[in-house]
VEXDREN-2710 file (C-alpha; in Angstrom, 1 decimal):
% VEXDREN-2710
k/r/px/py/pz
1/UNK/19.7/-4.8/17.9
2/UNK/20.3/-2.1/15.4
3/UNK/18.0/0.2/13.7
4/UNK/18.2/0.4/9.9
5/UNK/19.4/3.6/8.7
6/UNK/16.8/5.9/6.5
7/UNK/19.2/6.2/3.5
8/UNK/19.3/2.4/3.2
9/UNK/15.6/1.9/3.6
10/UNK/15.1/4.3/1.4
11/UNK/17.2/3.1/-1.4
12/UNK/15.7/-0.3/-0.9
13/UNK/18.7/-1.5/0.5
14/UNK/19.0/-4.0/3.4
15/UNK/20.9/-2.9/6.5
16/UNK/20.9/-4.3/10.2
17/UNK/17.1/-4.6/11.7
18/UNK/13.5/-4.1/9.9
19/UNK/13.5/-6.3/6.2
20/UNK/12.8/-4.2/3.7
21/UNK/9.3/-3.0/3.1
22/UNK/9.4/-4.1/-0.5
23/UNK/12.1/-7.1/-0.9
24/UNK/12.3/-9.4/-3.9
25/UNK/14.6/-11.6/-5.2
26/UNK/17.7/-10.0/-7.0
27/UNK/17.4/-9.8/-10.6
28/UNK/13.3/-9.7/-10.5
29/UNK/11.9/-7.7/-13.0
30/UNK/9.0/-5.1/-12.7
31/UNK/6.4/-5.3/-16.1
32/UNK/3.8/-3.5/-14.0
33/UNK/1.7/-6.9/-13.5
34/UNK/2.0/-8.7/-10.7
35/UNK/3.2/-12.5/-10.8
36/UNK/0.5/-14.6/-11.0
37/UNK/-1.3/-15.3/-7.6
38/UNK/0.2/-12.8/-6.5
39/UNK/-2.2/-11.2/-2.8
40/UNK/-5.0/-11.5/-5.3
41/UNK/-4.2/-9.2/-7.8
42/UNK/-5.7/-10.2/-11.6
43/UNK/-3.4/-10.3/-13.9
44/UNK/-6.2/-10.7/-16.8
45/UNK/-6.6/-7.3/-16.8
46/UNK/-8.7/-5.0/-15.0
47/UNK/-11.4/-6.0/-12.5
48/UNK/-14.7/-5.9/-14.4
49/UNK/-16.9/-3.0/-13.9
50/UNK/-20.6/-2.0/-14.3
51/UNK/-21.8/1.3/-15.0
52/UNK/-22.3/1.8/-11.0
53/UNK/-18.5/0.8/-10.3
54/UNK/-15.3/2.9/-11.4
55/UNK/-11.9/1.1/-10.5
56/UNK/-8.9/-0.2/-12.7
57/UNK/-5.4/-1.0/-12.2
58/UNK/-2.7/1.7/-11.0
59/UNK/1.3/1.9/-10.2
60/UNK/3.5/4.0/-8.9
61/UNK/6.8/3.6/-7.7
62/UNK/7.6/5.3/-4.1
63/UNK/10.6/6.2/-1.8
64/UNK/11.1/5.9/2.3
65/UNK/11.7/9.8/3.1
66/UNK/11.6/9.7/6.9
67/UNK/12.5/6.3/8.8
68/UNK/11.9/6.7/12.6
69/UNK/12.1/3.5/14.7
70/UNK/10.4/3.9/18.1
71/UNK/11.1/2.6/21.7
72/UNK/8.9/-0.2/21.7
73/UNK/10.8/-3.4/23.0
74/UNK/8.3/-6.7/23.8
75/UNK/9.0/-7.9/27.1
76/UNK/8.7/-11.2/25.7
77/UNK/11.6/-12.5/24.2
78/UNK/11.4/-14.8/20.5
79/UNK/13.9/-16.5/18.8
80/UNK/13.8/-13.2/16.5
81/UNK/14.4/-9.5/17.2
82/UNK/11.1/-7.4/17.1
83/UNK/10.5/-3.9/16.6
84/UNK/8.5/-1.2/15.5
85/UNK/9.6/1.5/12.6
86/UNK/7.3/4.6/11.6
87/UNK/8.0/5.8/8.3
88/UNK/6.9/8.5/5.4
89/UNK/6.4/7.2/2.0
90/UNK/5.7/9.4/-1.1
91/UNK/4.3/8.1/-4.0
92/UNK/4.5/9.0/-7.8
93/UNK/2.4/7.9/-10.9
94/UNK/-1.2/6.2/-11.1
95/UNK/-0.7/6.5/-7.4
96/UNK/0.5/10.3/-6.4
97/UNK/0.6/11.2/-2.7
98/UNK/2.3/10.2/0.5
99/UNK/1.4/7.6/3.4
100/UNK/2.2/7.6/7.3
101/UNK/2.9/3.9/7.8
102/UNK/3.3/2.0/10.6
103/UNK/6.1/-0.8/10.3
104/UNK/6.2/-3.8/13.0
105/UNK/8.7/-6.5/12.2
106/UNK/10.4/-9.5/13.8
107/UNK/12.9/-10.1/11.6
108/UNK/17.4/-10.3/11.5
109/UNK/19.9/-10.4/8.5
110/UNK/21.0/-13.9/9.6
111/UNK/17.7/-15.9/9.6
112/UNK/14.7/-13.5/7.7
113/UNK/12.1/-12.6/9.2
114/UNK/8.3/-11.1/8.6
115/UNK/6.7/-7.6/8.6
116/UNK/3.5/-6.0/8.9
117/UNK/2.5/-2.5/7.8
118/UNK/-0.4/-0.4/8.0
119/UNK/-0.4/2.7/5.9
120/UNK/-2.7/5.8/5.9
121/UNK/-2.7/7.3/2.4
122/UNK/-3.2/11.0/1.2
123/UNK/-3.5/11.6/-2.3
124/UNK/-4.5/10.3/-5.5
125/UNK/-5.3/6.8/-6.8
126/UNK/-6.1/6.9/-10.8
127/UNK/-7.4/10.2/-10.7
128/UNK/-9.4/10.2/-8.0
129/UNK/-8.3/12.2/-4.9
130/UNK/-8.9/11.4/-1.1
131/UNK/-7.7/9.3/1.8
132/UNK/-7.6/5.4/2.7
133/UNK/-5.2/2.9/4.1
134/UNK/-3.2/0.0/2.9
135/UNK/-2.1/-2.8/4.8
136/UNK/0.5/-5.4/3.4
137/UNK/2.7/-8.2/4.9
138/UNK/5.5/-10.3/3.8
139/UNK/8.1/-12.9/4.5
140/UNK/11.6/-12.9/3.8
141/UNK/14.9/-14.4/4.2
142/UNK/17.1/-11.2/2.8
143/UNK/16.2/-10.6/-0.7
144/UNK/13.3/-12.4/-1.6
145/UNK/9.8/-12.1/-0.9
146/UNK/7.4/-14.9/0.2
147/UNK/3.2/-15.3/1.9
148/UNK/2.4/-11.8/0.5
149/UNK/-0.5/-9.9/1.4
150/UNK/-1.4/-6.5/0.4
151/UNK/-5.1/-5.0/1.0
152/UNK/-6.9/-1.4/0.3
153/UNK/-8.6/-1.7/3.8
154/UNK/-12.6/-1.5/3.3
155/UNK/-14.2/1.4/4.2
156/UNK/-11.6/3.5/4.7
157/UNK/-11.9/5.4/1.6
158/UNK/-13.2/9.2/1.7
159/UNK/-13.7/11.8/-0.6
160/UNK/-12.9/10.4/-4.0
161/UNK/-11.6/7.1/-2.7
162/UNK/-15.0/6.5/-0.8
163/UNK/-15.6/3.1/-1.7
164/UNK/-12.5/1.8/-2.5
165/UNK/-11.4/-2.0/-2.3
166/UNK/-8.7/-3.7/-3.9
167/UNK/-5.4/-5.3/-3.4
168/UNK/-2.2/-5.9/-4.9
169/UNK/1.8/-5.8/-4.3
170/UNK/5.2/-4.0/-3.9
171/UNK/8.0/-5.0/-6.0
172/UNK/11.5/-3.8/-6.1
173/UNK/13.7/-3.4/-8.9
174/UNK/17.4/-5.2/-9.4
175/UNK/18.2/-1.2/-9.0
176/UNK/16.2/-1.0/-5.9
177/UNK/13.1/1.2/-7.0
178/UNK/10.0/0.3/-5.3
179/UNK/6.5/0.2/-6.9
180/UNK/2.7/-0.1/-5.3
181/UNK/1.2/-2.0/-8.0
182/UNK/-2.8/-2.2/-7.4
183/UNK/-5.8/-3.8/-8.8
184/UNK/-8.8/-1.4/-7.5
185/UNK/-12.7/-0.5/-7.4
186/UNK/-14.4/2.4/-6.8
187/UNK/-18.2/1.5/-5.5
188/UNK/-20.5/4.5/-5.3
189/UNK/-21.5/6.0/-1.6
190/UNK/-24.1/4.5/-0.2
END
């Protein structure tokens, strides 16, 4: 099995190996809300907020700048290839910063496949600065994008980001830009 090639994943397009991190179906417009029931993102607006919670809605769009897949082979042997990819992604807008993620897919171009990420984020999210991570998953058969899940992992916020929950999703352009989109709140420390 064949490794994708950094300059394809980071243009979004779909080479040998991993799926992309962010496919859609061709033609798929970003209006920066979600589809509805979309990984539980509200797409009534913000989530509602009391004078002891901050939070809102933020997007960015983001690029792949480093694509390493490692050496891990399973010794068990699946009607799909599996692997494991770790990757730099650096974000700009709402969301302004960069993420070490951690790609593990089973997944080839013939029959699709699924992918699970974890991502540990740097940076801004509306304005406020710190660290957390981001896990997402999705299914896909090439260029669409199906049983999507995409989670601000609880507790994992520091700094400015302590307290942060939320979810959302990633959605690709027909010209293959990627955006976080995320529906977020900020409850005070403890």
């Amino acid at each position: 099995m064949s490794a994708p090639t950094p300059g394809a994943q980071a243009a979004g397009a779909q080479t040998s190996g991993a799926p992309s991190p962010g496919a859609q179906t061709a033609g798929a417009q970003s209006s920066g809300a979600p589809a509805p029931g979309a990984s539980g993102v509200q797409t009534s607006g913000a989530p509602a907020a009391d004078a002891q919670t901050a939070g809102g809605r933020a997007e960015s769009t983001f690029v792949v700048s480093e694509f390493t897949p490692t050496e891990w082979k399973s010794e068990v042997q699946t009607g799909l290839p599996t692997g494991t990819v770790l990757m730099r992604k650096d974000f700009t807008g709402d969301i302004d910063g960069w993420a070490q993620t951690m790609f593990c897919y089973s997944f080839d171009e013939q029959r699709g496949g699924t992918y699970v990420a974890i991502e540990s984020f740097t940076g801004g999210i509306g304005g406020h600065a710190g660290t957390c991570n981001i896990a997402h998953s999705a299914t896909t058969k090439g260029t669409d994008r199906t049983d999507e899940f995409l989670l601000i992992v609880p507790g994992s916020g520091t700094d400015a980001l302590q307290g942060i929950s939320g979810s959302g999703r990633i959605v690709i352009d027909p010209d293959g830009t990627h955006h976080l989109l995320l529906a977020y709140t900020l409850d005070p420390p403890d």
